[in-house]
C-alpha positions as protocol buffer text, in pm:
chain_id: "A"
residue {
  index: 1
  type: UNK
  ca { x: 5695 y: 5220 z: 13828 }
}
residue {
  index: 2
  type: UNK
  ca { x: 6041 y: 5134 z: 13641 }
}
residue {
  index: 3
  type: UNK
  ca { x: 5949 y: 5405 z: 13393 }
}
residue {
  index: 4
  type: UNK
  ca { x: 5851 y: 5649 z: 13621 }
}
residue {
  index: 5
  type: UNK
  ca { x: 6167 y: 5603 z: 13762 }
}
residue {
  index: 6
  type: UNK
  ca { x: 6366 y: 5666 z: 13499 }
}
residue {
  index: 7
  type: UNK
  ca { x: 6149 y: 5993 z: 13359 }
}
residue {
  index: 8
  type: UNK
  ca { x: 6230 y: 6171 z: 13721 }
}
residue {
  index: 9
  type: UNK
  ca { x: 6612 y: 6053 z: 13719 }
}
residue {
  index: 10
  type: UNK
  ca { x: 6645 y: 6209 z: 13338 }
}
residue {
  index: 11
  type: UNK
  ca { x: 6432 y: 6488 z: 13451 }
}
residue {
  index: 12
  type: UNK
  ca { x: 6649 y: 6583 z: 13745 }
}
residue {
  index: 13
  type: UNK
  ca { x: 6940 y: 6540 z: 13489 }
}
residue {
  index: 14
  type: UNK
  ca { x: 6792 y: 6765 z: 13267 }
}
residue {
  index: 15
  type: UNK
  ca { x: 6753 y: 7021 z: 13532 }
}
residue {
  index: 16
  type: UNK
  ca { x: 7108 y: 7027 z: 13613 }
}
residue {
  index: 17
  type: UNK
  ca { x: 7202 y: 6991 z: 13264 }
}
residue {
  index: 18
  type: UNK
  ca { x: 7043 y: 7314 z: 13208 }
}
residue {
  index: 19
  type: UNK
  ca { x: 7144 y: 7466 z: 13587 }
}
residue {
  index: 20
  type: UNK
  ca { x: 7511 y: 7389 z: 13475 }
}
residue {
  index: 21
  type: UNK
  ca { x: 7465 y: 7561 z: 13160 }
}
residue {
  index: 22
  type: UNK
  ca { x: 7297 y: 7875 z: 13277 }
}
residue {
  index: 23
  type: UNK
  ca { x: 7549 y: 7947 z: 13540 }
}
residue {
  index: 24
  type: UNK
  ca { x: 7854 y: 7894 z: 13329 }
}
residue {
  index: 25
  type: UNK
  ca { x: 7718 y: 8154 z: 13059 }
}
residue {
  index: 26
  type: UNK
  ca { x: 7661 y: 8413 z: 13290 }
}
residue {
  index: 27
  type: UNK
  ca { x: 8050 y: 8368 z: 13478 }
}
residue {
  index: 28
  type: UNK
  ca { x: 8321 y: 8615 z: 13337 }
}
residue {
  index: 29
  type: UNK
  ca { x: 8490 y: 8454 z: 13072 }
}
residue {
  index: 30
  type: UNK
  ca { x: 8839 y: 8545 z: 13123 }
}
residue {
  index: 31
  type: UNK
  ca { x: 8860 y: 8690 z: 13475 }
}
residue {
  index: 32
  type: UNK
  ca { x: 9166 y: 8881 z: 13375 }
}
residue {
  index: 33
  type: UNK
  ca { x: 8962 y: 9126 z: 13115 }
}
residue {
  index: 34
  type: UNK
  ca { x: 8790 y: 9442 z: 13294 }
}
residue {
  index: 35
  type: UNK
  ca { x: 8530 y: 9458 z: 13019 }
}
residue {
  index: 36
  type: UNK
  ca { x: 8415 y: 9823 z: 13162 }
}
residue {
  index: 37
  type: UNK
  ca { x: 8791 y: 9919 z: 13060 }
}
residue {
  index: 38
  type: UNK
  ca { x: 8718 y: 9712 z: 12693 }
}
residue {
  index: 39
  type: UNK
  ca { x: 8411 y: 9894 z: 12628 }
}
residue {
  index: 40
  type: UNK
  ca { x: 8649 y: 10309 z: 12690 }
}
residue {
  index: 41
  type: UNK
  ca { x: 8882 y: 10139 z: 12483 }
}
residue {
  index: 42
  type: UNK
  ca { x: 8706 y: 10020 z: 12234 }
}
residue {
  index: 43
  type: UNK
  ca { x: 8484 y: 10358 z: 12222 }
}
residue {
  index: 44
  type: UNK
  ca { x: 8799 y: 10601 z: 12213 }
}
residue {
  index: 45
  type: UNK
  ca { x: 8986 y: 10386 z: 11925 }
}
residue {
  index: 46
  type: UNK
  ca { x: 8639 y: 10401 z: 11745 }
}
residue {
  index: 47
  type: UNK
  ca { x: 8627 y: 10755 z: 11798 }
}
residue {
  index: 48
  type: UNK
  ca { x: 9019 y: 10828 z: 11642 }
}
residue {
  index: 49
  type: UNK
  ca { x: 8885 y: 10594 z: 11338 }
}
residue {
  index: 50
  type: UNK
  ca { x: 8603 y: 10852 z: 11274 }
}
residue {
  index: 51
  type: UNK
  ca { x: 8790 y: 11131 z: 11319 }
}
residue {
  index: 52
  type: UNK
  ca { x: 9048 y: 10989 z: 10980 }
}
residue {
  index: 53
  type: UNK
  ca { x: 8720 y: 10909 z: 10801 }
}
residue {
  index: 54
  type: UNK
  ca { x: 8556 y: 11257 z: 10821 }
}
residue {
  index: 55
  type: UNK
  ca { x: 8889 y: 11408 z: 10749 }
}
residue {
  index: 56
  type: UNK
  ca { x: 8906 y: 11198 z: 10431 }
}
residue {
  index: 57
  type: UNK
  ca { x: 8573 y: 11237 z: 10284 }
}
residue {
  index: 58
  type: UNK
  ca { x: 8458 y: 11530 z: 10345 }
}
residue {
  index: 59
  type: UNK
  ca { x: 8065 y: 11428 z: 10204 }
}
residue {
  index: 60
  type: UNK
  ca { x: 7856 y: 11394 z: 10490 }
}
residue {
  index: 61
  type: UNK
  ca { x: 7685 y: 11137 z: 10397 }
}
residue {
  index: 62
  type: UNK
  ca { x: 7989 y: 10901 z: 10333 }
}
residue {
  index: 63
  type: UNK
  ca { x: 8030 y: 10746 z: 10618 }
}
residue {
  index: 64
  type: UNK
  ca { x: 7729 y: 10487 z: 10611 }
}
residue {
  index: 65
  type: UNK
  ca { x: 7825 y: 10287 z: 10906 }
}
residue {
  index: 66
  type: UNK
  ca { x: 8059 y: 10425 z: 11163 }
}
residue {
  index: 67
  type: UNK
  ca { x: 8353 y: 10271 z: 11296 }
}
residue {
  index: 68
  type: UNK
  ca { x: 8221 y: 10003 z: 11568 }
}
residue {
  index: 69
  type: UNK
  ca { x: 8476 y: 9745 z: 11778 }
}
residue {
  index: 70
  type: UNK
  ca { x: 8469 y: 9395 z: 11935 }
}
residue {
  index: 71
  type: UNK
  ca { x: 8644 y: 9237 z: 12156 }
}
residue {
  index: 72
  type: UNK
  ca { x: 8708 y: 8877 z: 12009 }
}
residue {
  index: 73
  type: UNK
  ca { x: 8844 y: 8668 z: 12304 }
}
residue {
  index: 74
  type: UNK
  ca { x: 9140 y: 8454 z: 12231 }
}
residue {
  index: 75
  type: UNK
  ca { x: 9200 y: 8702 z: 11878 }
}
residue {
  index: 76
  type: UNK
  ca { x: 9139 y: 9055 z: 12014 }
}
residue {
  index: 77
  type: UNK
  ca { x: 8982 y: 9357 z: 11901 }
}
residue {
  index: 78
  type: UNK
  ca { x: 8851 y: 9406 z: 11550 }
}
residue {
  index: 79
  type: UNK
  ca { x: 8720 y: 9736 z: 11420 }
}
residue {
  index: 80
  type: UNK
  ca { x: 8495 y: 9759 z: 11102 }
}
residue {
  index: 81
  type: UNK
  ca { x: 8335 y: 10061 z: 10955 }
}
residue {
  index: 82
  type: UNK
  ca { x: 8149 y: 10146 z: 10602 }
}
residue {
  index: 83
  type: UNK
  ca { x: 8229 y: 10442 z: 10361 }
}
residue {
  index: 84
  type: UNK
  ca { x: 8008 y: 10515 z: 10046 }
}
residue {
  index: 85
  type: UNK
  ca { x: 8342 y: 10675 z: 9834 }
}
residue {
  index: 86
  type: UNK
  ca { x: 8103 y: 10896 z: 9608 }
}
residue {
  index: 87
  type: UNK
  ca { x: 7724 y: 10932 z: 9672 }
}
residue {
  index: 88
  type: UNK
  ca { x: 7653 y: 11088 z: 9314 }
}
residue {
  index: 89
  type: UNK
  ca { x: 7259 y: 10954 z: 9396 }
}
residue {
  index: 90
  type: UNK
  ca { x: 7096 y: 11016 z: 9717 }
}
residue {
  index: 91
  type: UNK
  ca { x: 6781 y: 10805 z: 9761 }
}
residue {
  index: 92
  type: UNK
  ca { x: 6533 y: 11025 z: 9933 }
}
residue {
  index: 93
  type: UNK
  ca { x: 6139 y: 10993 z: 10037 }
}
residue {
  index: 94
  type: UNK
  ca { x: 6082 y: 11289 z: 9744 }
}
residue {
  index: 95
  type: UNK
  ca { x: 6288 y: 11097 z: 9508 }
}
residue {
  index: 96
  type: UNK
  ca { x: 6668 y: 11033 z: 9376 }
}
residue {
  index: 97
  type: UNK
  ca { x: 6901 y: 11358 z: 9464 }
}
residue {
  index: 98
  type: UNK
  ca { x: 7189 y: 11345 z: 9217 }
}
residue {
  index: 99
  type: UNK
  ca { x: 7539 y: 11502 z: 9368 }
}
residue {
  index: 100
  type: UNK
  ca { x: 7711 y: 11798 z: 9156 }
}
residue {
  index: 101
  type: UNK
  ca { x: 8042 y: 11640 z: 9240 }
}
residue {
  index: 102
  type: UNK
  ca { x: 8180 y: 11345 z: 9050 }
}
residue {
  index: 103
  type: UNK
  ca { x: 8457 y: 11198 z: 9176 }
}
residue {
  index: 104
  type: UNK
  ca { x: 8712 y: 11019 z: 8933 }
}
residue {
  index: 105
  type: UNK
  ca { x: 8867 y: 10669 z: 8958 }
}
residue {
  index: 106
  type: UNK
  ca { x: 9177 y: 10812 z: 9039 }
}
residue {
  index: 107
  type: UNK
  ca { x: 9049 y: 11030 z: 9343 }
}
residue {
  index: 108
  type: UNK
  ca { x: 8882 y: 10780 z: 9470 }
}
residue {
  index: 109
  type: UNK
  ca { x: 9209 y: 10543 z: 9476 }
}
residue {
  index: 110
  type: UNK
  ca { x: 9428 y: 10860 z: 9594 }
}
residue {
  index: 111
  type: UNK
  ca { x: 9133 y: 10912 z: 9910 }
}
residue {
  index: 112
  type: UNK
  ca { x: 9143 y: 10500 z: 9967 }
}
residue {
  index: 113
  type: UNK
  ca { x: 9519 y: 10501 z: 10030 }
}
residue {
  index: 114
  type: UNK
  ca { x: 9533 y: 10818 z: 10190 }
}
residue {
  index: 115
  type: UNK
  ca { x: 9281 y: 10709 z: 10445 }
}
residue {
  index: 116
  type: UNK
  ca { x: 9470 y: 10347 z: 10443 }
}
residue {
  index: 117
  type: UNK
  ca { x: 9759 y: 10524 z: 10521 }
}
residue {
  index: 118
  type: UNK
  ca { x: 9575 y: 10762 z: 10837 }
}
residue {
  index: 119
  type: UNK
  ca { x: 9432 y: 10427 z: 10948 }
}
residue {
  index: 120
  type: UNK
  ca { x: 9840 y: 10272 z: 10978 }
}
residue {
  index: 121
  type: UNK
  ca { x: 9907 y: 10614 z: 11187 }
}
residue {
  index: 122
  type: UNK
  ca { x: 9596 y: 10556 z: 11422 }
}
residue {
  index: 123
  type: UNK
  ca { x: 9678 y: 10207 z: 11526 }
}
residue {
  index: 124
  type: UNK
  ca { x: 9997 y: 10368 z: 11608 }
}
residue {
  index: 125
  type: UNK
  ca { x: 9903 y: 10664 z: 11802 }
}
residue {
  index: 126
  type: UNK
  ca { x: 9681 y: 10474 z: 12021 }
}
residue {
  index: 127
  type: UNK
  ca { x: 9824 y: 10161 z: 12044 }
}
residue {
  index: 128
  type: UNK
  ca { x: 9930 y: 10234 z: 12396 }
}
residue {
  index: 129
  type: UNK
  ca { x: 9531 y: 10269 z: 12468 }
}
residue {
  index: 130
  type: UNK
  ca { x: 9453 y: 9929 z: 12398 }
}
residue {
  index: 131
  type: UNK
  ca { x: 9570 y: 9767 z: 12787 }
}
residue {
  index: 132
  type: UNK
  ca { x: 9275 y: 9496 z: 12760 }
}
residue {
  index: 133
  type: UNK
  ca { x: 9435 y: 9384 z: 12445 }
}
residue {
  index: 134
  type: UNK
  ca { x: 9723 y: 9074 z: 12506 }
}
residue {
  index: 135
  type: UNK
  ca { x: 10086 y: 9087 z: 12374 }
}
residue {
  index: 136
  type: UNK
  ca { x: 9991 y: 8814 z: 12136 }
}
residue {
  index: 137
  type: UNK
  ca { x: 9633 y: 8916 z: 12031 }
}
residue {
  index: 138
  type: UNK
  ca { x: 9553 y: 9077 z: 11738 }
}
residue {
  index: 139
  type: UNK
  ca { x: 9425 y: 9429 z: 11681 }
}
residue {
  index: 140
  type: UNK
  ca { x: 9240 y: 9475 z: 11362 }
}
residue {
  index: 141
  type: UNK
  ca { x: 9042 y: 9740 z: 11107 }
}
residue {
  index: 142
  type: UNK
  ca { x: 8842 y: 9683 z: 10843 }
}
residue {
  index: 143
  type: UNK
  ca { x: 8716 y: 9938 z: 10618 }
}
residue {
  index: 144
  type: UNK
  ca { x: 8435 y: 9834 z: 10345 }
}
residue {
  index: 145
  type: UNK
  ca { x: 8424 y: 10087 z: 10075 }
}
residue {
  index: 146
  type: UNK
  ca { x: 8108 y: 10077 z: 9871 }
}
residue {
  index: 147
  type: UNK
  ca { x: 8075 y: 10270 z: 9530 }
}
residue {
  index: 148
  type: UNK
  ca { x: 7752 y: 10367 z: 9458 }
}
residue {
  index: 149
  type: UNK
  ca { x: 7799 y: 10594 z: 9187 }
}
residue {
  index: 150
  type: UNK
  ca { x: 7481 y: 10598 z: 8921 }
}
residue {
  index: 151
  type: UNK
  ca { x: 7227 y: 10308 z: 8876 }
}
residue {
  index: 152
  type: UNK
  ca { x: 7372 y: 10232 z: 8517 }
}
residue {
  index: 153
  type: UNK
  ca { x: 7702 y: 10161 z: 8644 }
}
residue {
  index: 154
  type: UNK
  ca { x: 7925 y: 9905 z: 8783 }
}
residue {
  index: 155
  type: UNK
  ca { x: 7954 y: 9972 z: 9186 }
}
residue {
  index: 156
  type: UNK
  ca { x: 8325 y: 9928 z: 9269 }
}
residue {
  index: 157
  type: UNK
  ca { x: 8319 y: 9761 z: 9605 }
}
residue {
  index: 158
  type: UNK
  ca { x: 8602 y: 9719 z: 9791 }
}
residue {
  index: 159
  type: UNK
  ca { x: 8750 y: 9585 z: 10127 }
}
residue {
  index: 160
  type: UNK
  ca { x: 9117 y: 9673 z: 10347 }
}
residue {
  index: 161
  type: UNK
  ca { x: 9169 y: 9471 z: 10636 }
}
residue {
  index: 162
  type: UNK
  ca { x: 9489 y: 9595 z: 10858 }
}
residue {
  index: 163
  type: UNK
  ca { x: 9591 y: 9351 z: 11144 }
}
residue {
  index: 164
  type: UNK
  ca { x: 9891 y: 9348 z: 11344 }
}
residue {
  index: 165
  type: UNK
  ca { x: 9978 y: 9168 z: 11678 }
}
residue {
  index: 166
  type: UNK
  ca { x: 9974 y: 9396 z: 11984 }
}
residue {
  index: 167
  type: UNK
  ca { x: 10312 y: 9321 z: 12100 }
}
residue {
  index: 168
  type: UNK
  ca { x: 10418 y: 9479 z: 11790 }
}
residue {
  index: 169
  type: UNK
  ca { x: 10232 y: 9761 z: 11809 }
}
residue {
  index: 170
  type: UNK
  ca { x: 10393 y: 9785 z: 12166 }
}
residue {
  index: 171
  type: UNK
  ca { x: 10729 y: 9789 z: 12008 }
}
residue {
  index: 172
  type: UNK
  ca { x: 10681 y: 10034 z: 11701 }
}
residue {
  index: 173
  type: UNK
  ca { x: 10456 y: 10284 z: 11895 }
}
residue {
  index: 174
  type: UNK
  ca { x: 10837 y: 10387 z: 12094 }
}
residue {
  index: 175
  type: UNK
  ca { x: 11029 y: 10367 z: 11774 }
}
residue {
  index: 176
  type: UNK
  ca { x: 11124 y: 10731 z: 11593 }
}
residue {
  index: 177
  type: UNK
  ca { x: 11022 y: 10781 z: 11230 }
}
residue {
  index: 178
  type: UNK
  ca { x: 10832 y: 10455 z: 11247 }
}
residue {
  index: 179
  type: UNK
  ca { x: 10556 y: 10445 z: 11005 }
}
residue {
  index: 180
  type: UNK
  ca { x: 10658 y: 10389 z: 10690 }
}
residue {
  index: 181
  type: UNK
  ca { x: 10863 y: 10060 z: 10877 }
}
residue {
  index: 182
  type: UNK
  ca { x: 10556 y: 9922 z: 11056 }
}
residue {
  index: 183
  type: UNK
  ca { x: 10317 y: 9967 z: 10803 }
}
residue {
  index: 184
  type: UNK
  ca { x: 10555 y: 9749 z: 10580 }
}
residue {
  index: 185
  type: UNK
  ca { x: 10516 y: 9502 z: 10881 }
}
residue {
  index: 186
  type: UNK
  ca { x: 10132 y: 9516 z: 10992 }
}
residue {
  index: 187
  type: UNK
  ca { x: 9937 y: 9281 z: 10765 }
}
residue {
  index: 188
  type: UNK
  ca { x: 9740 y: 9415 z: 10478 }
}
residue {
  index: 189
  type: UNK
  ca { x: 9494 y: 9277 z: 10234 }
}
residue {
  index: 190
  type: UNK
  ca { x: 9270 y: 9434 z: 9992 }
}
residue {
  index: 191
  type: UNK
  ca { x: 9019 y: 9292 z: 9768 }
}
């Protein structure tokens, strides 16, 4: 009887254990985010992104991933995309395509800044589209560049990650002749 007790009290636990937990996962996080607004935001900054990558590399098949954002509460919104620099082999169901066009080392670091530098000019031209997006959250791209060049070479991967705090984007977005300024500010790291 004691035990039978007992099972139905930590059964009815359980139950509101899990009651507890099921409601509180489907509440809005943060009642102040319109997350229908977050998604237009996030799909028009993804859209500017692609636009600087096709103008870049003009290969169609570069662009292996395109641009895609989050919202990360409590950091912001993060943007990540992935760009094949030179696709001299093309992998296809009637076998390996090679590419007439080689691309040198130095091309591909002269495309790499230049779209580095597109990317600095995008976060400011749309900064003011980012409402969701706190004065002290973070908005961020990240470009993976892959280097698939022949199968007896080296592949030259690389990474850029470009961050910057909204509130600062607020401020430089106003500001005349102020690019080469704010991308000395915004946060860069390659590897």
């Amino acid at each position: 009887m004691k035990q039978s007790a007992i099972l139905l009290c930590m059964a009815g636990l359980l139950q509101l254990a899990a009651g507890t937990r099921l409601a509180g996962a489907q509440e809005n996080p943060d009642p102040r985010v319109n997350y229908d607004s977050v998604r237009r935001e996030i799909e028009g900054f993804e859209s500017a992104i692609d636009g600087v990558i096709r103008e870049t590399f003009s290969n169609p098949w570069a662009l292996v991933n395109r641009p895609k954002g989050v919202l990360l509460p409590g950091y912001g919104q993060v943007f990540t995309f992935l760009v094949n620099i030179q696709r001299a082999v093309i992998k296809t169901p009637f076998g390996d395509y090679r590419s007439g066009q080689v691309v040198t080392a130095a091309e591909k670091k002269k495309r790499i800044a230049d779209l580095e530098d597109r990317l600095v000019r995008v976060l400011l031209d749309h900064a003011s589209a980012l409402d969701q997006v706190r004065p002290t959250e973070s908005v961020a791209i990240v470009a993976l560049f892959e280097d698939h060049s022949f199968p007896e070479e080296d592949n030259q991967n690389k990474t850029i990650v470009l961050s910057t705090i909204k509130k600062d984007l607020d401020e430089w977005a106003q500001q005349p002749d102020r690019w080469r300024e704010f991308k000395q500010r915004i946060k860069i790291i390659e590897y």
